[in-house]
C-alpha positions in Angstrom: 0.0 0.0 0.0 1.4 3.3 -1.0 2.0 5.8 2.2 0.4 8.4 2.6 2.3 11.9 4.0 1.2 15.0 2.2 -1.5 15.3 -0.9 -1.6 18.4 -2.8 -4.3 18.7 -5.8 -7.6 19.3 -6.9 -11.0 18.6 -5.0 -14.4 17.9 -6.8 -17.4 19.2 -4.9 -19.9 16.7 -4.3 -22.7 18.2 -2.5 -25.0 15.2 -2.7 -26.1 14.0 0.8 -26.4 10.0 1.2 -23.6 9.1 -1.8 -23.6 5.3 -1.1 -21.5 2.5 -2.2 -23.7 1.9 -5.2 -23.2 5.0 -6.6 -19.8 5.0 -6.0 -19.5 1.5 -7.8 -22.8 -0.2 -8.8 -23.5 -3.3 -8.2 -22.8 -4.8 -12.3 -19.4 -4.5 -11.3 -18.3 -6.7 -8.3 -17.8 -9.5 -9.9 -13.6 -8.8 -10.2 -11.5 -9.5 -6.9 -8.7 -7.0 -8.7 -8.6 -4.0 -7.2 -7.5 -2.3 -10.6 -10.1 -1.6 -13.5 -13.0 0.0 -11.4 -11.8 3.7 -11.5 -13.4 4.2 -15.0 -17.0 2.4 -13.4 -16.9 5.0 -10.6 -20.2 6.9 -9.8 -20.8 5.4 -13.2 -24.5 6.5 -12.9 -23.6 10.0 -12.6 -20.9 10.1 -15.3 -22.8 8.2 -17.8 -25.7 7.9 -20.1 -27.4 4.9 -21.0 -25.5 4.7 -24.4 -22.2 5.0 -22.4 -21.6 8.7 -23.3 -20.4 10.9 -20.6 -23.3 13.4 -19.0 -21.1 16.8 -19.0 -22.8 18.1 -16.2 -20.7 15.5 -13.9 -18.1 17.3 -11.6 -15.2 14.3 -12.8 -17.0 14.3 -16.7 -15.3 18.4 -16.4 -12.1 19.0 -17.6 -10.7 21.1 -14.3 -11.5 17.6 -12.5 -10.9 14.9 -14.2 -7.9 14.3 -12.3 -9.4 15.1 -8.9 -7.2 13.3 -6.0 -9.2 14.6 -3.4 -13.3 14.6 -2.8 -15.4 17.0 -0.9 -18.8 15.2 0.0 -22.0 15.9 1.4 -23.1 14.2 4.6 -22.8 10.7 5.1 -20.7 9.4 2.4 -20.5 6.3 2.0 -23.3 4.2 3.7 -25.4 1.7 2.3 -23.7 -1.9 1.5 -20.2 -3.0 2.6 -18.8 -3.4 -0.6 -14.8 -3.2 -0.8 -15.0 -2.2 -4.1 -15.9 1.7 -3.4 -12.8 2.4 -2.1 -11.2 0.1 -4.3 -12.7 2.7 -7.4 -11.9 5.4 -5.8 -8.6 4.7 -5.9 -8.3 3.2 -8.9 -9.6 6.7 -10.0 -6.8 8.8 -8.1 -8.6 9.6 -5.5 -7.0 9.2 -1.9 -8.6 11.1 0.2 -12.2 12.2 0.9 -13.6 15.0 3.2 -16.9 14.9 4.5 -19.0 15.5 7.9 -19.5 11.6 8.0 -18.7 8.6 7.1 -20.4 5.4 7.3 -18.3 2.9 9.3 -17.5 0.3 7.3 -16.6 2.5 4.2 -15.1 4.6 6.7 -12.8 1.4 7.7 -12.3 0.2 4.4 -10.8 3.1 3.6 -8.1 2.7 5.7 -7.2 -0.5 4.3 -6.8 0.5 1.3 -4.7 4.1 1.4 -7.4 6.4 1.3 -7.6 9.1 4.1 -11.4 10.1 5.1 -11.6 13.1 6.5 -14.8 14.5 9.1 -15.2 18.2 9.5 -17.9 20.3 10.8 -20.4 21.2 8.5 -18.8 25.0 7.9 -16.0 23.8 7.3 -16.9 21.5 4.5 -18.5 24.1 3.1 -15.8 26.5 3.2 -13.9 23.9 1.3 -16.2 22.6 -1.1 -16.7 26.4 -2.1 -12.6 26.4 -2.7 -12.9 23.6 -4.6 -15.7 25.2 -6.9 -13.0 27.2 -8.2 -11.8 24.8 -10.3 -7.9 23.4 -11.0 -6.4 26.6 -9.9 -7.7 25.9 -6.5 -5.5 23.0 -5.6 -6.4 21.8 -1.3 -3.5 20.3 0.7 -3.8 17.3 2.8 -1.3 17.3 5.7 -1.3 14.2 7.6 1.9 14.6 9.4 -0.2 18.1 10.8 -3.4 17.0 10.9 -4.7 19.7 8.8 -6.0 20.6 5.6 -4.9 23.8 3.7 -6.8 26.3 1.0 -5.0 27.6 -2.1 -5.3 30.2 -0.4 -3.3 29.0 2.7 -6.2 29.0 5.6 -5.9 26.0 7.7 -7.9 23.5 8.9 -7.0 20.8 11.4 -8.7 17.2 11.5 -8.3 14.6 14.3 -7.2 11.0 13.3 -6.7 7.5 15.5 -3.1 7.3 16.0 -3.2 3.6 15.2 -5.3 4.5 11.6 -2.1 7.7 11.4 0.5 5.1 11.5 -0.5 2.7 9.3 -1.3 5.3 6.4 1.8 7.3 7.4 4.0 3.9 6.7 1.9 2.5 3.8 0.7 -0.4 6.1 -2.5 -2.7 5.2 -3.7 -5.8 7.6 -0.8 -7.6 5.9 1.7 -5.3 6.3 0.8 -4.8 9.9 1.0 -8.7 10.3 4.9 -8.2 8.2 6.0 -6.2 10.5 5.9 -9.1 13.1 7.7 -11.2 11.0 10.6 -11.7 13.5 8.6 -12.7 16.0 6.5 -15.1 14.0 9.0 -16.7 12.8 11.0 -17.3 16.3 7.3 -18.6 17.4 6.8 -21.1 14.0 10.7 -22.2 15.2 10.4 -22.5 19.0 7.1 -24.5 18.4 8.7 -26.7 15.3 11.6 -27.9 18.3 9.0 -27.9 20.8 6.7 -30.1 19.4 8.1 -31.9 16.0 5.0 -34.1 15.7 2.9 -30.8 14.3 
């Protein structure tokens, strides 16, 4: 999993209240176990007609953010089902790092898992930066995680609280397996200990 330290670039305003995991990634495309492929599917509803032409009226169908890294959502993004795949499209999009007043908790917790940074504000906030983000490319946000704050183009900041533990493991590009990698040492002087121990296993 890539680390995560500092993020400068564009944010997309998303308004929309109640974004759920099917409109991030309907439901026609789960049946992959890659995690690469989804990004062009994402909020494929909102980016496309039925005829598979783009709907220009789409924040990412724009050209100052087609490239977004960075989301700014309305309220409770991600609820509905616990599909892995929404972050996985994100992602596979560019996106790495969403800011919102809520999250639900399992795409909250996916995130994690997966390199992307989910960020709850107060509402005034998020509105202060989704109007910076109206602004186009020019307006370019930066995500600070070692300072736990976010910063305007126009250099007003904004700090976010985090769980150390979620800090770390973004901070050193660490998923459930390279968490369990770290312990290598130790598992291995276990696997050894229990291989003289008992021979017979």
């Amino acid at each position: 999993m890539d680390k995560f330290t500092t993020l400068t670039g564009v944010a997309a305003p998303m308004p929309l209240v109640n974004i759920d995991t099917d409109m991030i990634i309907p439901k026609q495309f789960l049946k992959t176990i890659k995690r690469s492929g989804l990004g062009k599917n994402l909020f494929d509803e909102l980016r496309y007609e039925a005829d598979g032409t783009e709907k220009p009226e789409f924040v990412l169908n724009q050209p100052a953010y087609r490239n977004a890294e960075i989301i700014i959502a309305g309220d409770n993004f991600g609820c509905g089902s616990s599909r892995e795949h929404a972050p996985w499209a994100l992602l596979d999009f560019g996106v790495r790092c969403v800011i919102s007043t809520s999250f639900a908790d399992i795409f909250y917790n996916n995130c994690f898992k997966n390199g992307i940074l989910p960020i709850a504000l107060p509402q005034d906030v998020v509105d202060t930066l989704m109007e910076d983000a109206g602004r186009g490319s020019n307006a370019r946000l930066t995500i600070d995680l070692e300072g736990m704050k976010v910063v305007t183009s126009d250099g007003t900041e904004f700090p976010f609280e985090l769980d150390p533990f979620r800090r770390h493991c973004l901070l050193n590009g660490l998923d459930d397996i390279g968490l369990t990698m770290e312990k290598a040492d130790s598992i291995r002087g276990f696997e050894e200990q229990m291989a003289t121990a008992r021979p017979w296993i």
